[in-house]
C-alpha positions as CSV (number, residue, x, y, z in Angstrom):
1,X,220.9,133.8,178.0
2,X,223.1,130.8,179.0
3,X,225.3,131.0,175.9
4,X,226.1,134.8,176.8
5,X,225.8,134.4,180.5
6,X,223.2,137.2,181.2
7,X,219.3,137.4,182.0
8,X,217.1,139.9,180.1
9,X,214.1,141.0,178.8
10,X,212.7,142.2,175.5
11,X,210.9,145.0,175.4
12,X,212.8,146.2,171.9
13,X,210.5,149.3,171.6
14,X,212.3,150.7,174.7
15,X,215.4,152.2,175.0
16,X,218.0,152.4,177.1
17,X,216.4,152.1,180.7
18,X,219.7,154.3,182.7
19,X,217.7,157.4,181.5
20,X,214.6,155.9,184.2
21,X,216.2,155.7,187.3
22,X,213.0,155.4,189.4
23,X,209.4,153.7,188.6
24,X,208.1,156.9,188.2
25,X,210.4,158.0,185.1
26,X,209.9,154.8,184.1
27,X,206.2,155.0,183.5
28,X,207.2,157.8,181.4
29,X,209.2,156.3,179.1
30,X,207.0,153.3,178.3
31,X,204.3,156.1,177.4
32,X,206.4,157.4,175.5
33,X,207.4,154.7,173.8
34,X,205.0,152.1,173.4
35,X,202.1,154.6,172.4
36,X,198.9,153.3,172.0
37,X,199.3,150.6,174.6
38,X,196.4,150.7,177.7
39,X,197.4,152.6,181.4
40,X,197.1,148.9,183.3
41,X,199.8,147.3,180.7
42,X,202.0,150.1,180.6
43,X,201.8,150.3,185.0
44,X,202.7,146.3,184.3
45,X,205.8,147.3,181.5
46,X,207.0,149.6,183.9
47,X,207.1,148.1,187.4
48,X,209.1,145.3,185.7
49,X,211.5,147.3,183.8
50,X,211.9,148.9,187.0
51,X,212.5,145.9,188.9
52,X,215.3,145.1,186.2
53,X,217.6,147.9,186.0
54,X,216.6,149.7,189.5
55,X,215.7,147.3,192.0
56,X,218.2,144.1,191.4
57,X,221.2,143.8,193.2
58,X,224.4,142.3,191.9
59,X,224.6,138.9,194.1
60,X,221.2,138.2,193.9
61,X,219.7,134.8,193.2
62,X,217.8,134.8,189.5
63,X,216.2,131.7,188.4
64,X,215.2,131.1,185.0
65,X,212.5,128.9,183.5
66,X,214.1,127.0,180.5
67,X,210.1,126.3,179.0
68,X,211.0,124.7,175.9
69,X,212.8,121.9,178.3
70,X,210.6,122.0,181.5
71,X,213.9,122.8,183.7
72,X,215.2,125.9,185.8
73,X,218.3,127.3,185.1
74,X,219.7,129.3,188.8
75,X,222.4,131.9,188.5
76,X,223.9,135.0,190.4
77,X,223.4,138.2,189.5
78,X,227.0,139.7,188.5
79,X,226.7,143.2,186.9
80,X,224.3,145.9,186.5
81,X,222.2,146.8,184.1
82,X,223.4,147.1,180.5
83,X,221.9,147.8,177.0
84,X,222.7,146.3,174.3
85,X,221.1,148.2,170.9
86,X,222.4,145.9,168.5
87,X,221.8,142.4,166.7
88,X,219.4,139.8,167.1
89,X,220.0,139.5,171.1
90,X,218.0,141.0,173.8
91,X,218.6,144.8,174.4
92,X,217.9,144.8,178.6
93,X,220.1,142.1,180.2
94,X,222.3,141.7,183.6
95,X,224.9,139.9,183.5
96,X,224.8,136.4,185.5
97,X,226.9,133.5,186.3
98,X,225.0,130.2,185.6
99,X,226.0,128.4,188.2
100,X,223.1,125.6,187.8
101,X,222.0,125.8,184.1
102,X,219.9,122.3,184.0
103,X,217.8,121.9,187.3
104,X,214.5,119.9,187.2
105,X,211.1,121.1,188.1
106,X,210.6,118.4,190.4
107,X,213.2,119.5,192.9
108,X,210.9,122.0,193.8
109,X,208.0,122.2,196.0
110,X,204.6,122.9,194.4
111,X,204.0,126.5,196.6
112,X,207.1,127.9,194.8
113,X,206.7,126.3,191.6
114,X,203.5,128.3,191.4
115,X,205.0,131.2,192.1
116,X,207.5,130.6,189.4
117,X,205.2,130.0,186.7
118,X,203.7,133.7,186.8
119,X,203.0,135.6,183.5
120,X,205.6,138.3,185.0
121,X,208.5,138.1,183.4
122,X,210.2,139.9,186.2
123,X,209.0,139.3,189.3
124,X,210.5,138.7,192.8
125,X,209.1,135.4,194.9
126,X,209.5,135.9,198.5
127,X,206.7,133.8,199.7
128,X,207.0,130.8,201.6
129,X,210.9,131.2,202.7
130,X,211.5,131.3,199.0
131,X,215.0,132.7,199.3
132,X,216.1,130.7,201.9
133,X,214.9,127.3,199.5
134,X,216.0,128.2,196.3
135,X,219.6,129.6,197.7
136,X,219.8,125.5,198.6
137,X,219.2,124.8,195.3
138,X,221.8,127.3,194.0
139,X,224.2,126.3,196.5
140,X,223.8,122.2,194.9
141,X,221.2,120.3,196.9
142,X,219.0,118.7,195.0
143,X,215.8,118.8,196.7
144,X,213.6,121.9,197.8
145,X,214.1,121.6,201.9
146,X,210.9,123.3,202.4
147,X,210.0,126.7,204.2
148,X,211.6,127.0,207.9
149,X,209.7,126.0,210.8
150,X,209.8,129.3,212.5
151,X,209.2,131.1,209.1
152,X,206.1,133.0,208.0
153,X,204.5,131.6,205.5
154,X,202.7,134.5,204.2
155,X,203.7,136.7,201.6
156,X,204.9,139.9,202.9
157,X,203.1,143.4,202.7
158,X,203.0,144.6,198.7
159,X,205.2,146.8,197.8
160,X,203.1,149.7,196.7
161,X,205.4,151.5,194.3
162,X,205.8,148.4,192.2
163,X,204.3,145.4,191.5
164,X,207.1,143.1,191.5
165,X,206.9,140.8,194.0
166,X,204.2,137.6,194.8
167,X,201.6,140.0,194.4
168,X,202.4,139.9,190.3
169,X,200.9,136.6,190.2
170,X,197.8,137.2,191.9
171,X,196.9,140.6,189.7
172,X,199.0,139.5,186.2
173,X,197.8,136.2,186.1
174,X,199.3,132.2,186.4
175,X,200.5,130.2,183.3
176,X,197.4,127.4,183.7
177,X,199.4,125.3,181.4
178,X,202.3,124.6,183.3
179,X,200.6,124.8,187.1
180,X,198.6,122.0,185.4
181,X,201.6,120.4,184.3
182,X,203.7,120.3,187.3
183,X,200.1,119.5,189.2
184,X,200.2,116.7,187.2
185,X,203.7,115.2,187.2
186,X,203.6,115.3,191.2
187,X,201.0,112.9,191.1
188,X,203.0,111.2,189.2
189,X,206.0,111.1,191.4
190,X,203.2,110.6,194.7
191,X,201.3,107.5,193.1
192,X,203.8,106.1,190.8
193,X,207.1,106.2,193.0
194,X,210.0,103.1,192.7
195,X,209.6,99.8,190.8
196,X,205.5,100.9,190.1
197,X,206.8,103.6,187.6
198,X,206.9,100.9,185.5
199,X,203.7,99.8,185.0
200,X,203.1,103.3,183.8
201,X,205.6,103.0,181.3
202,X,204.6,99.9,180.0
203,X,200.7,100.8,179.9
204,X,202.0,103.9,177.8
205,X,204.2,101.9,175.3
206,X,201.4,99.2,174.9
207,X,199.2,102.5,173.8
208,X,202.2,102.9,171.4
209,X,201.6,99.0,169.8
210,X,203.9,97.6,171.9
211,X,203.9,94.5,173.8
212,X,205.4,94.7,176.9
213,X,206.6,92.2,179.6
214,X,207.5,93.9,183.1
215,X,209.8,92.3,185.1
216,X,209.3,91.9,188.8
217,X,210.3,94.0,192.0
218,X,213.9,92.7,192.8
219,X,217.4,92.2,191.0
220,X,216.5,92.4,187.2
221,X,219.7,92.4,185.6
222,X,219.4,96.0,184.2
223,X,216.2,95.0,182.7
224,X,212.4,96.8,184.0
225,X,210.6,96.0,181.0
226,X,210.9,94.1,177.7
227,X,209.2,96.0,174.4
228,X,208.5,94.3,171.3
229,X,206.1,94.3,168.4
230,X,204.1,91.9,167.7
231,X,201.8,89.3,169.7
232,X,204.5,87.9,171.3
233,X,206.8,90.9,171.6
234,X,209.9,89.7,169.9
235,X,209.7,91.5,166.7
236,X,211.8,94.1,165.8
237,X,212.5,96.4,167.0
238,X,212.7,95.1,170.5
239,X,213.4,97.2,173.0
240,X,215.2,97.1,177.0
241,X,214.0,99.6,179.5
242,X,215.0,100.9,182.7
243,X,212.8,103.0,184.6
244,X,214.5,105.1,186.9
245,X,211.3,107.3,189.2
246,X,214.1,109.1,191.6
247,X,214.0,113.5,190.9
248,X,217.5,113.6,190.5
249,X,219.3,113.4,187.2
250,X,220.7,110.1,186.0
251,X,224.1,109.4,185.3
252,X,226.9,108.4,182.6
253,X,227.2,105.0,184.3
254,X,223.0,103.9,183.8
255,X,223.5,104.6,180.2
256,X,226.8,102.4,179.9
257,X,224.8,99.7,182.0
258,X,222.0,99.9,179.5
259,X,224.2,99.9,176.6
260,X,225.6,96.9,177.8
261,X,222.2,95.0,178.7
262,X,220.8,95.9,175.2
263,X,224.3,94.6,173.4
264,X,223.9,91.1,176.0
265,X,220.3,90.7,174.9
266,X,220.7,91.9,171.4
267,X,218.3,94.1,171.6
268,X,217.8,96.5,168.3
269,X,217.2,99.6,171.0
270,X,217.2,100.6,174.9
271,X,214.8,103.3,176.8
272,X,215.7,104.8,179.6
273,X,212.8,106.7,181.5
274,X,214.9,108.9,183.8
275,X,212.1,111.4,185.9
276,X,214.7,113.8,186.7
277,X,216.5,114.1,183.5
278,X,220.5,113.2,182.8
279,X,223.1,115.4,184.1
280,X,225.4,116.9,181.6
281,X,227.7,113.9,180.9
282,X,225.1,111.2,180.2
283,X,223.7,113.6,177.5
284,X,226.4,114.3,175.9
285,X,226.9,110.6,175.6
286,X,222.9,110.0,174.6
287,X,223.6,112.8,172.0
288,X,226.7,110.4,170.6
289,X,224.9,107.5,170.7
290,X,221.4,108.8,170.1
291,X,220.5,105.9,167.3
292,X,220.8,103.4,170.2
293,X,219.3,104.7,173.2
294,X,216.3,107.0,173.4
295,X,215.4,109.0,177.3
296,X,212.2,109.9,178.7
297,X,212.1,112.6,180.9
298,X,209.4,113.2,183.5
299,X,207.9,116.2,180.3
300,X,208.6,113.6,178.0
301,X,206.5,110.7,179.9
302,X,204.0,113.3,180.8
303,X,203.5,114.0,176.8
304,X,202.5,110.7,176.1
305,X,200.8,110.0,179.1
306,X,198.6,112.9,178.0
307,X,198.8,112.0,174.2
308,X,197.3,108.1,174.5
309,X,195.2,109.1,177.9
310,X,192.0,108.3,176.3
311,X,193.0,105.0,175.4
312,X,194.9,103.7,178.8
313,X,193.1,101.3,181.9
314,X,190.4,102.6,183.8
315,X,192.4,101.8,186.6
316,X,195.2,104.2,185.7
317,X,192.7,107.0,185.0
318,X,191.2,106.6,188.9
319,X,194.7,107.0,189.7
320,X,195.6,110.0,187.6
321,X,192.0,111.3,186.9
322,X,192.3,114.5,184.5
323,X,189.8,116.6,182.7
324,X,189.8,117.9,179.3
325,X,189.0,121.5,179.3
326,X,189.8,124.7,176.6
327,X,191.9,127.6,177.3
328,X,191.5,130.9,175.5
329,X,195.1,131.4,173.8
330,X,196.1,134.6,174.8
331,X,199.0,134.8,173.2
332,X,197.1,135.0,169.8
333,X,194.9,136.9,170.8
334,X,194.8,141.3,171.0
Protein backbone atom coordinates (compact mmCIF):
# COMPACT_ATOMS: atom_id res chain seq x y z
CA UNK A 1 0.00 0.00 0.00
CA UNK A 2 2.84 2.42 0.80
CA UNK A 3 4.89 1.42 -2.20
CA UNK A 4 1.77 2.24 -4.57
CA UNK A 5 0.41 4.92 -2.41
CA UNK A 6 -3.18 3.58 -2.00
CA UNK A 7 -5.27 1.68 0.80
CA UNK A 8 -7.42 -1.41 -0.01
CA UNK A 9 -8.85 -4.50 0.79
CA UNK A 10 -8.93 -7.99 -0.46
CA UNK A 11 -11.87 -9.50 -1.06
CA UNK A 12 -10.49 -11.12 -4.60
CA UNK A 13 -13.84 -13.15 -4.97
CA UNK A 14 -15.56 -9.80 -5.60
CA UNK A 15 -15.61 -7.81 -8.43
CA UNK A 16 -15.70 -4.56 -9.27
CA UNK A 17 -17.68 -2.74 -6.40
CA UNK A 18 -19.06 0.59 -8.96
CA UNK A 19 -21.75 -1.94 -10.02
CA UNK A 20 -23.01 -1.65 -5.86
CA UNK A 21 -23.60 1.81 -5.40
CA UNK A 22 -25.58 1.50 -2.14
CA UNK A 23 -25.26 -1.18 0.99
CA UNK A 24 -28.20 -2.75 -0.24
CA UNK A 25 -26.81 -3.79 -3.80
CA UNK A 26 -23.95 -4.55 -2.05
CA UNK A 27 -25.35 -7.29 0.00
CA UNK A 28 -26.30 -8.66 -3.29
CA UNK A 29 -23.27 -9.00 -4.82
CA UNK A 30 -21.36 -10.67 -1.94
CA UNK A 31 -24.32 -13.36 -2.14
CA UNK A 32 -23.70 -13.67 -5.23
CA UNK A 33 -20.34 -13.99 -5.03
CA UNK A 34 -19.05 -15.53 -2.12
CA UNK A 35 -21.79 -18.39 -2.13
CA UNK A 36 -21.82 -20.59 0.64
CA UNK A 37 -20.66 -18.02 3.14
CA UNK A 38 -23.23 -17.45 6.42
CA UNK A 39 -26.02 -14.20 6.32
CA UNK A 40 -24.04 -12.46 9.56
CA UNK A 41 -20.47 -12.67 7.53
CA UNK A 42 -21.84 -11.63 4.39
CA UNK A 43 -24.02 -8.37 6.32
CA UNK A 44 -20.12 -7.95 7.81
CA UNK A 45 -18.47 -8.22 3.81
CA UNK A 46 -20.85 -5.89 2.81
CA UNK A 47 -21.16 -2.93 5.20
CA UNK A 48 -17.36 -2.69 4.75
CA UNK A 49 -17.16 -2.96 1.12
CA UNK A 50 -19.75 -0.39 1.35
CA UNK A 51 -17.88 1.82 3.59
CA UNK A 52 -14.97 1.51 0.90
CA UNK A 53 -16.24 2.52 -2.32
CA UNK A 54 -19.55 4.45 -1.11
CA UNK A 55 -19.08 6.12 2.05
CA UNK A 56 -15.31 7.52 2.01
CA UNK A 57 -14.63 10.84 0.92
CA UNK A 58 -11.53 11.99 -0.90
CA UNK A 59 -9.77 14.20 1.96
CA UNK A 60 -10.43 11.95 4.50
CA UNK A 61 -8.02 10.87 7.19
CA UNK A 62 -7.21 6.83 6.83
CA UNK A 63 -4.81 5.31 9.21
CA UNK A 64 -3.21 2.10 8.63
CA UNK A 65 -1.87 -0.43 11.07
CA UNK A 66 1.63 -1.51 9.73
CA UNK A 67 1.27 -5.17 12.17
CA UNK A 68 4.21 -6.80 11.06
CA UNK A 69 6.15 -3.50 12.57
CA UNK A 70 3.76 -2.43 15.42
CA UNK A 71 3.49 1.23 13.75
CA UNK A 72 0.61 3.31 12.10
CA UNK A 73 1.01 4.61 8.88
CA UNK A 74 -1.61 8.08 8.43
CA UNK A 75 -2.56 9.28 4.97
CA UNK A 76 -5.24 11.38 3.02
CA UNK A 77 -7.61 9.92 1.04
CA UNK A 78 -6.96 11.24 -2.70
CA UNK A 79 -9.18 9.47 -5.28
CA UNK A 80 -12.07 7.39 -5.41
CA UNK A 81 -12.67 4.07 -5.61
CA UNK A 82 -10.80 2.06 -8.28
CA UNK A 83 -10.37 -1.70 -9.30
CA UNK A 84 -7.74 -3.10 -10.17
CA UNK A 85 -8.37 -6.97 -11.76
CA UNK A 86 -4.91 -7.73 -12.38
CA UNK A 87 -1.58 -9.09 -10.74
CA UNK A 88 -0.63 -10.03 -7.43
CA UNK A 89 -1.90 -6.54 -5.80
CA UNK A 90 -5.09 -5.79 -4.15
CA UNK A 91 -8.18 -5.44 -6.55
CA UNK A 92 -10.29 -2.58 -4.09
CA UNK A 93 -7.99 0.28 -3.28
CA UNK A 94 -8.29 4.33 -2.91
CA UNK A 95 -5.70 6.07 -3.70
CA UNK A 96 -3.87 7.90 -0.64
CA UNK A 97 -1.02 10.24 0.06
CA UNK A 98 1.18 8.83 2.95
CA UNK A 99 1.85 11.67 4.52
CA UNK A 100 3.18 9.82 7.90
CA UNK A 101 4.17 6.28 6.84
CA UNK A 102 6.12 5.27 10.20
CA UNK A 103 4.23 6.57 13.35
CA UNK A 104 4.57 4.66 16.69
CA UNK A 105 1.84 3.08 18.67
CA UNK A 106 2.74 4.86 21.70
CA UNK A 107 1.81 8.24 20.42
CA UNK A 108 -1.55 7.20 20.86
CA UNK A 109 -3.81 7.16 23.71
CA UNK A 110 -4.98 3.68 24.87
CA UNK A 111 -9.07 4.57 24.15
CA UNK A 112 -8.20 4.97 20.41
CA UNK A 113 -5.71 2.43 20.20
CA UNK A 114 -8.52 0.08 21.03
CA UNK A 115 -10.51 1.26 18.65
CA UNK A 116 -7.81 0.74 16.15
CA UNK A 117 -7.05 -2.68 16.74
CA UNK A 118 -10.74 -3.99 15.62
CA UNK A 119 -11.10 -7.13 13.50
CA UNK A 120 -12.81 -4.70 10.88
CA UNK A 121 -10.78 -4.10 8.32
CA UNK A 122 -12.82 -1.07 7.35
CA UNK A 123 -14.23 0.67 10.00
CA UNK A 124 -14.66 4.40 10.97
CA UNK A 125 -13.45 5.49 14.76
CA UNK A 126 -15.35 8.47 15.86
CA UNK A 127 -15.27 7.82 19.47
CA UNK A 128 -13.59 9.86 21.88
CA UNK A 129 -12.83 13.13 19.58
CA UNK A 130 -11.06 10.62 17.44
CA UNK A 131 -10.93 12.93 14.36
CA UNK A 132 -9.97 15.79 16.09
CA UNK A 133 -6.71 13.54 17.68
CA UNK A 134 -5.55 11.75 14.98
CA UNK A 135 -5.87 14.86 12.45
CA UNK A 136 -2.86 16.13 15.14
CA UNK A 137 -1.04 13.28 14.37
CA UNK A 138 -1.47 13.63 10.63
CA UNK A 139 -0.79 17.15 10.75
CA UNK A 140 3.01 16.14 12.64
CA UNK A 141 2.60 16.27 16.39
CA UNK A 142 3.83 13.63 17.96
CA UNK A 143 1.79 12.92 20.82
CA UNK A 144 -2.16 12.07 20.99
CA UNK A 145 -3.48 15.57 22.76
CA UNK A 146 -6.40 13.78 24.04
CA UNK A 147 -10.23 14.18 23.50
CA UNK A 148 -11.42 18.03 23.92
CA UNK A 149 -12.75 19.15 27.12
CA UNK A 150 -16.01 20.18 25.87
CA UNK A 151 -16.19 16.98 23.68
CA UNK A 152 -18.55 14.03 24.15
CA UNK A 153 -16.93 11.24 24.89
CA UNK A 154 -19.42 8.74 23.87
CA UNK A 155 -19.62 7.17 20.69
CA UNK A 156 -22.28 8.54 18.55
CA UNK A 157 -25.72 6.89 17.66
CA UNK A 158 -24.99 3.57 15.17
CA UNK A 159 -25.48 4.02 12.01
CA UNK A 160 -28.15 1.57 11.21
CA UNK A 161 -27.63 0.97 7.50
CA UNK A 162 -24.01 -0.13 8.14
CA UNK A 163 -21.92 -1.26 10.53
CA UNK A 164 -19.00 0.76 10.06
CA UNK A 165 -18.25 2.84 12.66
CA UNK A 166 -17.20 2.10 16.73
CA UNK A 167 -19.91 -0.14 16.85
CA UNK A 168 -17.78 -2.79 14.46
CA UNK A 169 -15.64 -3.43 17.38
CA UNK A 170 -18.11 -4.09 19.85
CA UNK A 171 -20.22 -6.75 17.44
CA UNK A 172 -16.98 -8.00 15.13
CA UNK A 173 -14.78 -8.51 17.84
CA UNK A 174 -11.07 -6.87 19.23
CA UNK A 175 -7.61 -8.23 18.27
CA UNK A 176 -6.82 -9.57 22.08
CA UNK A 177 -3.33 -9.88 20.99
CA UNK A 178 -2.45 -6.48 20.27
CA UNK A 179 -4.93 -4.61 23.07
CA UNK A 180 -2.77 -6.92 25.28
CA UNK A 181 0.20 -5.70 23.65
CA UNK A 182 -0.20 -2.06 23.70
CA UNK A 183 -1.78 -2.75 27.49
CA UNK A 184 1.42 -3.94 28.12
CA UNK A 185 3.94 -1.61 26.69
CA UNK A 186 2.12 1.42 28.48
CA UNK A 187 2.99 0.02 31.57
CA UNK A 188 6.00 -0.01 30.42
CA UNK A 189 6.31 3.58 29.43
CA UNK A 190 4.20 4.38 33.10
CA UNK A 191 6.62 2.31 35.49
CA UNK A 192 9.78 2.27 33.56
CA UNK A 193 10.01 6.07 32.32
CA UNK A 194 13.77 7.97 32.01
CA UNK A 195 17.12 6.61 33.42
CA UNK A 196 14.89 3.34 35.13
CA UNK A 197 14.38 1.97 31.57
CA UNK A 198 17.51 0.70 32.15
CA UNK A 199 17.28 -1.61 34.65
CA UNK A 200 14.81 -3.26 32.52
CA UNK A 201 17.10 -3.63 29.83
CA UNK A 202 19.80 -4.88 31.72
CA UNK A 203 17.55 -7.50 33.70
CA UNK A 204 16.50 -8.66 30.13
CA UNK A 205 20.14 -8.98 28.67
CA UNK A 206 21.34 -10.71 31.92
CA UNK A 207 18.30 -13.38 30.98
CA UNK A 208 20.24 -13.41 27.66
CA UNK A 209 23.81 -14.53 29.53
CA UNK A 210 24.93 -11.30 29.79
CA UNK A 211 26.57 -9.50 32.47
CA UNK A 212 25.64 -6.18 32.85
CA UNK A 213 26.99 -3.08 34.72
CA UNK A 214 24.36 -0.01 34.74
CA UNK A 215 25.74 3.12 35.00
CA UNK A 216 24.20 5.76 37.33
CA UNK A 217 21.51 8.61 36.82
CA UNK A 218 23.61 11.63 35.61
CA UNK A 219 26.30 12.47 32.68
CA UNK A 220 27.34 8.97 31.47
CA UNK A 221 29.39 9.76 28.55
CA UNK A 222 27.03 8.07 26.01
CA UNK A 223 27.14 5.03 28.10
CA UNK A 224 23.61 3.44 30.12
CA UNK A 225 24.95 0.06 30.45
CA UNK A 226 27.98 -2.06 29.80
CA UNK A 227 27.26 -5.91 28.38
CA UNK A 228 29.62 -8.52 28.42
CA UNK A 229 30.06 -12.27 28.65
CA UNK A 230 31.44 -13.84 31.10
CA UNK A 231 31.73 -13.45 35.07
CA UNK A 232 33.22 -10.36 34.84
CA UNK A 233 31.57 -9.04 31.66
CA UNK A 234 34.50 -8.22 29.55
CA UNK A 235 34.44 -11.02 27.14
CA UNK A 236 33.57 -10.73 23.77
CA UNK A 237 31.52 -9.53 22.56
CA UNK A 238 31.05 -6.58 24.79
CA UNK A 239 28.57 -4.48 24.16
CA UNK A 240 27.56 -0.26 24.89
CA UNK A 241 24.06 0.65 25.38
CA UNK A 242 21.98 3.61 25.40
CA UNK A 243 18.54 3.46 26.52
CA UNK A 244 16.51 6.11 25.19
CA UNK A 245 12.45 5.61 27.12
CA UNK A 246 11.07 9.01 25.29
CA UNK A 247 7.87 7.93 22.43
CA UNK A 248 9.31 9.81 19.87
CA UNK A 249 11.69 8.38 17.22
CA UNK A 250 15.45 8.76 17.74
CA UNK A 251 17.65 10.31 15.56
CA UNK A 252 20.78 10.10 13.05
CA UNK A 253 22.89 12.02 15.58
CA UNK A 254 22.33 9.13 18.77
CA UNK A 255 23.51 6.57 16.44
CA UNK A 256 26.78 8.70 15.36
CA UNK A 257 27.15 9.32 19.29
CA UNK A 258 26.97 5.66 19.82
CA UNK A 259 29.19 4.77 17.05
CA UNK A 260 31.52 6.90 18.44
CA UNK A 261 31.37 5.69 22.26
CA UNK A 262 31.66 1.97 21.02
CA UNK A 263 34.85 2.95 18.62
CA UNK A 264 36.32 5.13 22.13
CA UNK A 265 35.77 2.03 24.28
CA UNK A 266 36.50 -0.55 21.69
CA UNK A 267 33.62 -2.17 22.12
CA UNK A 268 32.96 -5.28 19.56
CA UNK A 269 29.06 -3.90 19.41
CA UNK A 270 26.49 -1.01 20.52
CA UNK A 271 22.56 -1.36 21.39
CA UNK A 272 20.49 1.21 21.20
CA UNK A 273 17.01 0.68 22.93
CA UNK A 274 15.02 3.48 21.26
CA UNK A 275 10.97 3.07 22.66
CA UNK A 276 9.69 5.10 19.89
CA UNK A 277 11.65 3.68 17.03
CA UNK A 278 14.26 5.77 14.59
CA UNK A 279 12.95 8.12 12.20
CA UNK A 280 13.76 7.47 8.58
CA UNK A 281 17.44 8.74 8.50
CA UNK A 282 18.84 6.83 11.47
CA UNK A 283 17.57 3.60 9.83
CA UNK A 284 18.75 3.94 6.79
CA UNK A 285 22.11 4.47 8.49
CA UNK A 286 21.36 1.24 11.10
CA UNK A 287 20.62 -0.60 7.75
CA UNK A 288 24.31 0.54 6.48
CA UNK A 289 25.91 -0.25 9.44
CA UNK A 290 23.74 -2.98 10.77
CA UNK A 291 26.95 -5.44 11.74
CA UNK A 292 27.79 -2.70 14.39
CA UNK A 293 24.81 -1.45 15.95
CA UNK A 294 21.70 -3.47 16.72
CA UNK A 295 18.03 -1.22 17.92
CA UNK A 296 15.41 -2.27 20.21
CA UNK A 297 12.27 -0.92 19.68
CA UNK A 298 9.52 -0.63 22.31
CA UNK A 299 7.89 -4.36 20.14
CA UNK A 300 11.26 -5.48 20.06
CA UNK A 301 11.91 -5.02 24.08
CA UNK A 302 8.41 -6.20 24.62
CA UNK A 303 9.40 -9.60 22.72
CA UNK A 304 12.05 -10.38 25.01
CA UNK A 305 10.59 -9.12 27.95
CA UNK A 306 7.83 -11.62 27.18
CA UNK A 307 10.31 -14.30 25.91
CA UNK A 308 12.71 -14.62 29.30
CA UNK A 309 9.52 -13.40 31.68
CA UNK A 310 9.65 -16.55 33.48
CA UNK A 311 13.08 -16.24 34.40
CA UNK A 312 13.33 -12.28 35.41
CA UNK A 313 13.21 -10.78 39.51
CA UNK A 314 10.25 -11.11 41.37
CA UNK A 315 10.42 -7.59 41.77
CA UNK A 316 10.07 -6.79 38.09
CA UNK A 317 7.10 -9.28 37.79
CA UNK A 318 5.16 -7.15 40.85
CA UNK A 319 5.85 -4.39 38.66
CA UNK A 320 4.72 -5.80 35.30
CA UNK A 321 2.55 -8.65 36.65
CA UNK A 322 1.15 -10.71 33.51
CA UNK A 323 -0.77 -13.88 33.04
CA UNK A 324 -0.30 -16.73 30.73
CA UNK A 325 -3.51 -17.53 29.17
CA UNK A 326 -4.53 -19.51 25.58
CA UNK A 327 -6.36 -17.98 22.75
CA UNK A 328 -8.40 -20.04 20.24
CA UNK A 329 -6.55 -19.18 16.82
CA UNK A 330 -9.22 -18.06 14.71
CA UNK A 331 -7.52 -17.56 11.92
CA UNK A 332 -6.90 -21.36 11.50
CA UNK A 333 -9.76 -22.13 12.32
CA UNK A 334 -13.42 -22.61 9.89
Amino acid sequence: MLDHRYTGVGFREISDLRQAPDLQAMRHLVTREMPGEKKGAIGNYAAQLNAFANKIAIGDTVVLPRTRDGILAFGIVTGEYEYLPYGDRLNHVRRVRWERPDVVRSAINQDLLYSLGAFSTVCQIRRNDAAYRLGHILAGADTDPGARPDTLLAPPKADTEVVDSDEAIASDGQDIIRYSRDRILARIREKYSGHSLQNLIAEILRAEGMTCKVYPEGPDGGIDIIAGSGVLGISAPTIIVQVKSQTTPVGSEVLDQLGGVIGQHRADRGLLVAMGGLTAPARAKVDAQQLMVAVWDGEEVLDRLLEHYEVLSDELKKVIPLRRAWLIDESETD
